[in-house]
N, C-alpha and C positions, 0 to 999 in steps of 0.2 A: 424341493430339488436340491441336490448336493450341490455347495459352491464351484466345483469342478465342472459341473455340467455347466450351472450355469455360465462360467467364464468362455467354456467353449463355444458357447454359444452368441458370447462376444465376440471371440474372433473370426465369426464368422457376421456378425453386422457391429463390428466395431466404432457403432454411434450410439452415443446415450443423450438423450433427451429427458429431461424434466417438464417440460410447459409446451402441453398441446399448442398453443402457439408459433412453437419453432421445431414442428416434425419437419422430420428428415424420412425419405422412403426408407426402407428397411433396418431403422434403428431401432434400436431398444429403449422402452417407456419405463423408469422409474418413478412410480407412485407417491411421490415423499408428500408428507403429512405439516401442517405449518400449525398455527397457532388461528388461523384464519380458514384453512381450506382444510382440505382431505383428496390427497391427489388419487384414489382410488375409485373416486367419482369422475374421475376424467378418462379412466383406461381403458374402456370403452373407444370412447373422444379417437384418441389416441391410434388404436387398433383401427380404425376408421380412415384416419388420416395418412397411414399409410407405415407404421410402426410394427417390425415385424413381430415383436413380442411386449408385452406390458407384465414388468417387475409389480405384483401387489401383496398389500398383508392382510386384507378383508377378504374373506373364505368368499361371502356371497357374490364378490366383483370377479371369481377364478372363473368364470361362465365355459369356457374351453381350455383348448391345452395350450390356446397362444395367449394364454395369462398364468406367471408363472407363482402361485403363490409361497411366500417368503413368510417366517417369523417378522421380523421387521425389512421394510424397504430401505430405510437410511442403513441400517448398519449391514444390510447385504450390499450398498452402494460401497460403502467404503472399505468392507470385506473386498470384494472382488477388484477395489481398486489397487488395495495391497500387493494382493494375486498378479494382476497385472504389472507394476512394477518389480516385482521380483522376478517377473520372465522376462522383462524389460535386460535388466542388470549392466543399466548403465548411472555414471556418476549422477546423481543430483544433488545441488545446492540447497539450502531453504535459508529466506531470507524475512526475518523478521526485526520488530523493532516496532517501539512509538512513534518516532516520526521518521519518514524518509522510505521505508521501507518499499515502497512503490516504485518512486521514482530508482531507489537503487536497482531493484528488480526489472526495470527496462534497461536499464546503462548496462548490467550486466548480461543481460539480455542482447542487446546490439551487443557488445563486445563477443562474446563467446560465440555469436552464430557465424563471425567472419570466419572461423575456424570448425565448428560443428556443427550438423545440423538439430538444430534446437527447438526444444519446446518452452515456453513460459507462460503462468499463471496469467489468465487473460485480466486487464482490469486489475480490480483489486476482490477478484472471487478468490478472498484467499481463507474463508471460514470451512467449518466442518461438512458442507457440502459443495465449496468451491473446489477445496483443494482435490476428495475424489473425483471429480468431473475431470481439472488437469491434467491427473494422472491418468485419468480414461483417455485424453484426448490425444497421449501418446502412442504412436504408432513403433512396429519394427523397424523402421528407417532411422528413428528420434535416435542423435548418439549424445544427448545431453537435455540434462529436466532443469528449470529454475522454478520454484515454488515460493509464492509470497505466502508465507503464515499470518494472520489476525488472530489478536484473542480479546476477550472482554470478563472473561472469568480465569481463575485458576486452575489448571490443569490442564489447558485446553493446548499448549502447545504440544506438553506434554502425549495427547494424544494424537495431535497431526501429526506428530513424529512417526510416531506406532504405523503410522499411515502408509507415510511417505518414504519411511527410513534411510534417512538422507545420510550425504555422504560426508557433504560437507557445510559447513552455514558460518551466518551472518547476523551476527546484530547491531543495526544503526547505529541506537542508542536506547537508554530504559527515561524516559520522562512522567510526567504526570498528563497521564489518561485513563478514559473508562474507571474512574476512581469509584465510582457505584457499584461493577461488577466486585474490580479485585479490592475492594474494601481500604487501601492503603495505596502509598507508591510502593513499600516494601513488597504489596500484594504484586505488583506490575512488577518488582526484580524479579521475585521469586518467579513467575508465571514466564518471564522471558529467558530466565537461564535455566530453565525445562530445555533449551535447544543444547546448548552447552551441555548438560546434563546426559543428554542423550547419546552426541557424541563422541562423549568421555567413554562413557560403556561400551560401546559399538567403535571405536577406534577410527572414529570419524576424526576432520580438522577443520578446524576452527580460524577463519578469516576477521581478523580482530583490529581495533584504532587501537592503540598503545596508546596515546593520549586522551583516552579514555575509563579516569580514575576505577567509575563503576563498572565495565565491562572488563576490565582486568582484573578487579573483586570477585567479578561472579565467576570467572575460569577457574577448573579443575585444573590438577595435574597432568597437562594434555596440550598436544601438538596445535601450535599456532601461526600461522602464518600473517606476520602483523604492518601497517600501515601506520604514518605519521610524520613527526619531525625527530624521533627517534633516530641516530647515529644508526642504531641495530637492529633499526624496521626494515624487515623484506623489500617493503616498496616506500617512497618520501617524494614528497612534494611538494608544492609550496604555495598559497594564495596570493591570486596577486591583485586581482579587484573582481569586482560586481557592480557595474556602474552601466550598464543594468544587466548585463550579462555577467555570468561567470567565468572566469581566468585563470584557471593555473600553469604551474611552469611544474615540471616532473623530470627527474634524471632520469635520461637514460644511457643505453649503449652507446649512444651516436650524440651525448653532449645533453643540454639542455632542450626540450621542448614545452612546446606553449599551448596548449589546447584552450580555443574558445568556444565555452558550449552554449547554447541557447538556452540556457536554466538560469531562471533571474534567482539571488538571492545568495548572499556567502554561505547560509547552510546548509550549502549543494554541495559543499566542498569535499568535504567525508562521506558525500553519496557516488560521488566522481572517483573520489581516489580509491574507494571500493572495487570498482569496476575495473579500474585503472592495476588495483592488484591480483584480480582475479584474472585478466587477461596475462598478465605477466608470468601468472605461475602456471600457468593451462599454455606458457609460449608463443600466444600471437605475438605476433610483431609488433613493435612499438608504436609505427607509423600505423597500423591498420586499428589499433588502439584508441590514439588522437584522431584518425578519419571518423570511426562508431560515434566517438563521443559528440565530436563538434557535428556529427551531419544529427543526432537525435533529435527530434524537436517535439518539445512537451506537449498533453495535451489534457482532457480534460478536466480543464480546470488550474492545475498542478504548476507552478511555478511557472507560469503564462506570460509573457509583455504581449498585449495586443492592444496596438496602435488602431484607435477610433478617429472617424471624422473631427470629433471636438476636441479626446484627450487620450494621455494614456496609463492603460490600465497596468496595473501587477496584479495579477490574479492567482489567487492562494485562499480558493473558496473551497474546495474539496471536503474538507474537514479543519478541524482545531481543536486546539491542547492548552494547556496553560505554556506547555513549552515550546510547541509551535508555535504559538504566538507570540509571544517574546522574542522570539526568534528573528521572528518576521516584522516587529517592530523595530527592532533594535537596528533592523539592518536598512528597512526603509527611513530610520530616522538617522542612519550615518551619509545615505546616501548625498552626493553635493547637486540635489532637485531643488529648488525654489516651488512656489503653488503646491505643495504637497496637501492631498485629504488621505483622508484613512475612513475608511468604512469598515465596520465590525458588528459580527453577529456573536450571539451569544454562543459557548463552549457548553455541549450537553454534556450529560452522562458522569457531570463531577461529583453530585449525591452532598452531604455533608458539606464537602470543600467547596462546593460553590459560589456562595457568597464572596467568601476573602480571596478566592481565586480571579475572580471577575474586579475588585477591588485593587487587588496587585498591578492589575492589568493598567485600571486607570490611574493610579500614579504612575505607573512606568510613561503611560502618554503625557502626563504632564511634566515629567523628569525631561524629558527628550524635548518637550516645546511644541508638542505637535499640538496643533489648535483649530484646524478645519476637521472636524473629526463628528461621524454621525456612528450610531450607536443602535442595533437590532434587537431587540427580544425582550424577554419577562426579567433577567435576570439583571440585564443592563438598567434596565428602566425602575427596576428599585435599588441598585444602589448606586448609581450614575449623582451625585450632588458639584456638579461642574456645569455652574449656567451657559457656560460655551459652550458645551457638548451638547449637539443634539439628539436627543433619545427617542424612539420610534419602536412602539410596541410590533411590531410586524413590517415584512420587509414591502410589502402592499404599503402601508405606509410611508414607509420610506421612498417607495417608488414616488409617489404624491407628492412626497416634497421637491425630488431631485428634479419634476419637471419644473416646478416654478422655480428652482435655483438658475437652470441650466450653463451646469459647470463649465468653462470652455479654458483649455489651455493649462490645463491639471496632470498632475499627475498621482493616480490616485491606488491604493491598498485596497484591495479586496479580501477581506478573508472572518472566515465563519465557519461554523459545525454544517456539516449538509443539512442538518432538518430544518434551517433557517431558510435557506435556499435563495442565496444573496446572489447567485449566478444571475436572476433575474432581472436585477439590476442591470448588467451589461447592456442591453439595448439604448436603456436612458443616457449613456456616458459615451 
């Protein structure tokens, strides 16, 4: 079937589903294929469950004509997601980066729907079959898209571009991650100024920190709209603590204002003032600006304070980088807490840099003085040589000990790669 037909036939049950699981009645089944399953053994499933049509690319699963067979299912998903946004033809953002890029994509997200009504990348489905799902999930009403991009190999922004063909974008920052994919951190510039790249061609603009040596490197000759302590930045700000919230003061029209937001940690700050220019130049009001930011309040997992019966937590377990965590030490060990622990799981996906990466780390905790400090995974545990530091091959483990410590009156770092899955931990603390 021609992509035309099929799209019409989106707009006429303009739901896509993936995972017999979460049918919806008259949506559309996309068959996608994993490394583990074969979604065209479900379409069936599916059709049953109450799905008007099931997308497959197995001849023998087309059994009628309410199975629409495709060449491939994933690239007819992201084909017709295309389709969709260009009848769509309204502005969209994309927003990526190493760290941050989530939480920016909600701040911007609250800011821009006091004024439009908006769509944004649910979560962090923001891979090569998150992002078409996004874009499916906009409607004709949507007068504005935000799209968080992930990558782990080279090219990959590059192609959510092709995708999404954004109008305007966003990059945090370029740090050391997924270094097994992109082979290098050069691999991670490269791979992140695909967005820039894109653009530049398309005469797209470019939301930029000016204080950001490497992100002014990777810009083309091409219109920017830029953030900082820059005299000449569009939008300026200024930090004022994190004690255990975030604090800045922002000039505006009407004098100095103060927004305080619920995101622990100073390297909220360029995720904040992101938002803070994006609203500016799209014209919200200043006040309605500071309301978005200070009422967000983070959640799974993501720059967290949540106050336990015994202690309290900063929770920054979602993921980790070599740069995020530095990040987030650096800021926990500035902070003026007494009883400070840090709890740490291993950073996956570093390949090669591994070791010295993991090694940097723990000098950085001894530079700092921090000394109640336990320690998750296979990585930490061979090169962990700090008899203070307690080391625990698995976070089951570590559950086991944190019973027989029972911390009380702590304030303690949470933070890990998710396949460690230190969230677990919270209950004990």
């Amino acid at each position: 079937m021609q992509l035309s037909n099929i799209y019409l036939l989106f707009k006429e049950h303009p739901i896509v589903v993936t995972d017999t699981r979460k049918i919806v009645p008259n949506s559309i089944f996309f068959a996608l294929k994993g490394d583990n399953f074969n979604g065209n053994k479900f379409a069936l499933a599916a059709i049953e469950k109450g799905c008007k049509y099931a997308i497959v690319d197995e001849e023998e699963y087309a059994i009628d004509d309410r199975f629409i067979l495709v060449e491939d299912v994933l690239l007819t998903l992201q084909k017709l997601a295309r389709e969709h946004r260009r009848h769509l033809n309204i502005p969209i953002i994309a927003i990526t980066g190493t760290n941050g890029k989530t939480t920016t994509k909600e701040l911007v997200h609250e800011v821009l729907k006091r004024k439009f009504r908006t769509v944004a990348t649910i979560g962090n489905l923001n891979n090569h079959i998150g992002v078409p799902l996004t874009l499916l999930s906009m409607s004709d009403d949507t007068e504005f898209g935000i799209v968080e991009m992930g990558a782990n190999h080279p090219e990959e922004i590059q192609q959510l571009c092709e995708i999404v063909e954004p109008n305007y974008g966003i990059i945090t920052n370029v740090g050391k991650a997924h270094l097994e994919g992109f082979g290098s951190f050069e691999g991670v510039v490269k791979t992140k100024k695909e967005l820039y790249d894109f653009l530049y061609r398309n005469e797209g603009k470019v939301f930029i920190n000016a204080d950001n040596d490497y992100l002014v490197g990777m810009l083309n000759d091409q219109e920017t709209i830029s953030y900082g302590n820059s005299e000449k930045a569009f939008s300026k700000a200024k930090f004022l603590q994190a004690e255990p919230y975030l604090v800045i003061e922002i000039r505006s029209s009407v004098g100095k204002l103060y927004i305080k937001t619920k995101l622990i940690g100073a390297y909220n700050f360029e995720n904040a003032l992101a938002a803070v220019t994006v609203g500016r130049y799209f014209k919200i009001d200043e006040i309605e600006i500071k309301q978005a930011l200070e009422e967000y309040v983070p959640s799974n997992n993501r720059s967290q304070l949540k106050k336990t019966e015994k202690n309290v937590l900063f929770l920054d377990a979602y993921n980790a980088n070599p740069t995020s965590m530095k990040a987030a030490i650096e800021n926990f060990a500035g902070m003026s807490r007494k009883n400070k622990v840090i709890i740490l799981g291993d950073m996956l996906e570093l390949g090669s840099d591994s070791r010295k990466e993991h090694l940097d780390l723990l000098q950085l905790i001894q530079d700092r003085n921090l000394q109640n400090v336990f320690l998750v995974g296979d990585m930490f545990t061979e090169v962990n040589s700090n008899k203070q530091f307690k080391t625990f091959k698995s976070t089951s483990d570590l559950i086991t000990e944190l019973e027989k410590a029972e911390l009380l009156n702590q304030y303690i770092l949470i933070k890990g790669s998710r396949g460690i899955r230190l969230e677990q931990v919270i209950e004990k603390l």
